[in-house]
ROMI-299389 format. One line per 5 residues: number of its first residue (from 1); their letters; for each residue x negated, z negated, y negated of C-alpha. Coordinates in Angstrom, 1 decimal. Example, Ala and Ser with C-alpha at 12.3 -4.5 7.8 and 13.67 -1.06 7.14 Angstrom:
BEGIN
1> AS> -12.3:-7.8:4.5 ~ -13.7:-7.1:1.1
This chain:
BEGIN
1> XXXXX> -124.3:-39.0:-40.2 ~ -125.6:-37.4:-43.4 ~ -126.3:-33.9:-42.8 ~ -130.0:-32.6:-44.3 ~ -130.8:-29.1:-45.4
6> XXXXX> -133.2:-29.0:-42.6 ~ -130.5:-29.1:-39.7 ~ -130.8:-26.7:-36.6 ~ -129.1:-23.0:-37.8 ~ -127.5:-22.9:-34.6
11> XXXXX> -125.2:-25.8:-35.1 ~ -121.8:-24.4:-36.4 ~ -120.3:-25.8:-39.6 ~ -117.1:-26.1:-39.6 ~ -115.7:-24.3:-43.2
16> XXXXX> -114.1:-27.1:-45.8 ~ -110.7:-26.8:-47.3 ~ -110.7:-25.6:-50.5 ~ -108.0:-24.4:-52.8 ~ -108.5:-20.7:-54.3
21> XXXXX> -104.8:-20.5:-55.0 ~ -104.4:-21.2:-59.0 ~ -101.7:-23.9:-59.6 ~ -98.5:-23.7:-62.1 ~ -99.7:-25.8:-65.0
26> XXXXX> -96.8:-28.5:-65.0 ~ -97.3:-29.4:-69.2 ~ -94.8:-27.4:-70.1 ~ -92.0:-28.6:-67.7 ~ -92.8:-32.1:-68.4
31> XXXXX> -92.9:-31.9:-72.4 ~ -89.0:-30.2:-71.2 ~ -88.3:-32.9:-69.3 ~ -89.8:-35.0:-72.1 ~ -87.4:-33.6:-75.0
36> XXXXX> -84.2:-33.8:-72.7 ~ -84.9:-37.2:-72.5 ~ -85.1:-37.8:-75.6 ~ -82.5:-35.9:-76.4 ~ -80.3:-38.1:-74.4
41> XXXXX> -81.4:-41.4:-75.7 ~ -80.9:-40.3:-79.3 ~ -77.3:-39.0:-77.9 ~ -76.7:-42.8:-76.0 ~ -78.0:-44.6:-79.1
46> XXXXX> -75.4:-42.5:-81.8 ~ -72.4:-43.5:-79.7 ~ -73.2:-47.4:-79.1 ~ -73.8:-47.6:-83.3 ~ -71.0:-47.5:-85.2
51> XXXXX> -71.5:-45.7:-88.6 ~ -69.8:-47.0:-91.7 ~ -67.6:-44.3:-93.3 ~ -68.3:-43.1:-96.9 ~ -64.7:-43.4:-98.8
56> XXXXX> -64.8:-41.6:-102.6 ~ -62.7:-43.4:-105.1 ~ -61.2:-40.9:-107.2 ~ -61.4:-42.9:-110.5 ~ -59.0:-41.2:-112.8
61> XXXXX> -56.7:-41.6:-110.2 ~ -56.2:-45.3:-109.4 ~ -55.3:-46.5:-113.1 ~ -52.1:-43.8:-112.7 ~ -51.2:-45.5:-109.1
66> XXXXX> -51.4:-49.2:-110.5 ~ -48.6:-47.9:-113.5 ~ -46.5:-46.2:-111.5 ~ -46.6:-49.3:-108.9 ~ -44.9:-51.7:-111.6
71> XXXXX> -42.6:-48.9:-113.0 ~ -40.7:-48.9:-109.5 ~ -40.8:-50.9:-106.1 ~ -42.8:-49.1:-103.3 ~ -41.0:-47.8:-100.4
76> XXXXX> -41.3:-49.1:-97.0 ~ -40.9:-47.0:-94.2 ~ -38.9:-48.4:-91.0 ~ -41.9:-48.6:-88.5 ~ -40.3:-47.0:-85.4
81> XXXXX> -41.6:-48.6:-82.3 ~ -40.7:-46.6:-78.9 ~ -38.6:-47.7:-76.5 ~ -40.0:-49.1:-73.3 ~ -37.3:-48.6:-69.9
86> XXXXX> -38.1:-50.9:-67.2 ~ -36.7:-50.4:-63.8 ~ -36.5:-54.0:-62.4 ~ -36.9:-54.4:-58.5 ~ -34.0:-56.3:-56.5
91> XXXXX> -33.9:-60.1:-57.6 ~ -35.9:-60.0:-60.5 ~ -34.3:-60.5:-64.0 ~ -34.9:-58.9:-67.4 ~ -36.6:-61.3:-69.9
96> XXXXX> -34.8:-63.4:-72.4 ~ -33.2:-61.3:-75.1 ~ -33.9:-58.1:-73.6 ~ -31.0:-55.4:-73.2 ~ -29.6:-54.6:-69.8
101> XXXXX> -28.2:-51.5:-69.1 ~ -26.8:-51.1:-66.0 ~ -27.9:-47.9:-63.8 ~ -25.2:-45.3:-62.9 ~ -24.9:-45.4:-59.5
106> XXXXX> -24.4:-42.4:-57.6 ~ -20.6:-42.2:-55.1 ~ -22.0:-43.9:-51.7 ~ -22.0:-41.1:-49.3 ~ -20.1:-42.0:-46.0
111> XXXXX> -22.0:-40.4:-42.8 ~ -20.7:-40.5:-39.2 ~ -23.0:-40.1:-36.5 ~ -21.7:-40.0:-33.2 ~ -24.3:-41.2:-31.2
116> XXXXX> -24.0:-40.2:-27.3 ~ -25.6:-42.5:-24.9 ~ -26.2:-41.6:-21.7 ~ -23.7:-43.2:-18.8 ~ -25.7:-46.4:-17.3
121> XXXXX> -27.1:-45.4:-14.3 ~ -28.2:-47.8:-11.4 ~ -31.5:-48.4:-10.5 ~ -32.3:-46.4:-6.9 ~ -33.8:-49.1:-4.4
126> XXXXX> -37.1:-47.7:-3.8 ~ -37.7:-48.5:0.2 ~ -41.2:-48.5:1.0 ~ -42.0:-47.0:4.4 ~ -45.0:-47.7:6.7
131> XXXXX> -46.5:-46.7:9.9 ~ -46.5:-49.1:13.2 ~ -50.3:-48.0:12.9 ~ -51.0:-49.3:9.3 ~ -51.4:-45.8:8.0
């Protein structure tokens, strides 16, 4: 029912809700919010993208290194690659051409236990009693 500006004055109105408290303006969190993200996509992007390295020649240097190549043979170095123990389990057997060592084993130690058992005892016939009555 629409209400007219000539209603009765008697009737009560009730009062609307309205908002007279002022509101945070949220801009400036989201443009935050905004950046971080940003931010972290830029971060994500740099580490899936792999970045070719810049290398300087030195000229003047390499002519030298191709002389002194021919004068005498290069050295290798003996690559020294680590060495890997394995501890098999019982029944399995070390690969072809791999070195066994044997594990020292310890002196078996020797414990006696005495155990005491109780002396066997017979069962006790249980009787069970009743009343002429039933009780």
């Amino acid at each position: 029912m629409a209400r007219t500006t000539g209603a009765d004055p008697t009737e009560k109105v009730k009062p609307t809700r309205t908002s007279t408290r002022e509101r945070p303006d949220s801009r400036p969190a989201r443009l935050m919010m905004g950046a971080g993200a940003l931010a972290a996509v830029t971060v994500i992007g740099a580490g899936l993208v792999e970045y070719p390295l810049a290398v300087a020649d030195d000229p003047l240097s390499a002519p030298t290194q191709a002389a002194s190549a021919k004068a005498r043979p290069a050295k290798v170095k003996a690559v020294e690659r680590p060495v890997r123990y394995v501890r098999l389990k019982p029944g399995q057997k070390a690969p072809q051409g791999a070195k066994v060592i044997r594990e020292k084993a310890p002196k078996p130690r020797v414990v006696v236990r005495r155990v005491v058992t109780p002396a066997a005892s017979q069962p006790s016939r249980t009787v069970a009693r009743s009343r002429q009555s039933g009780r």
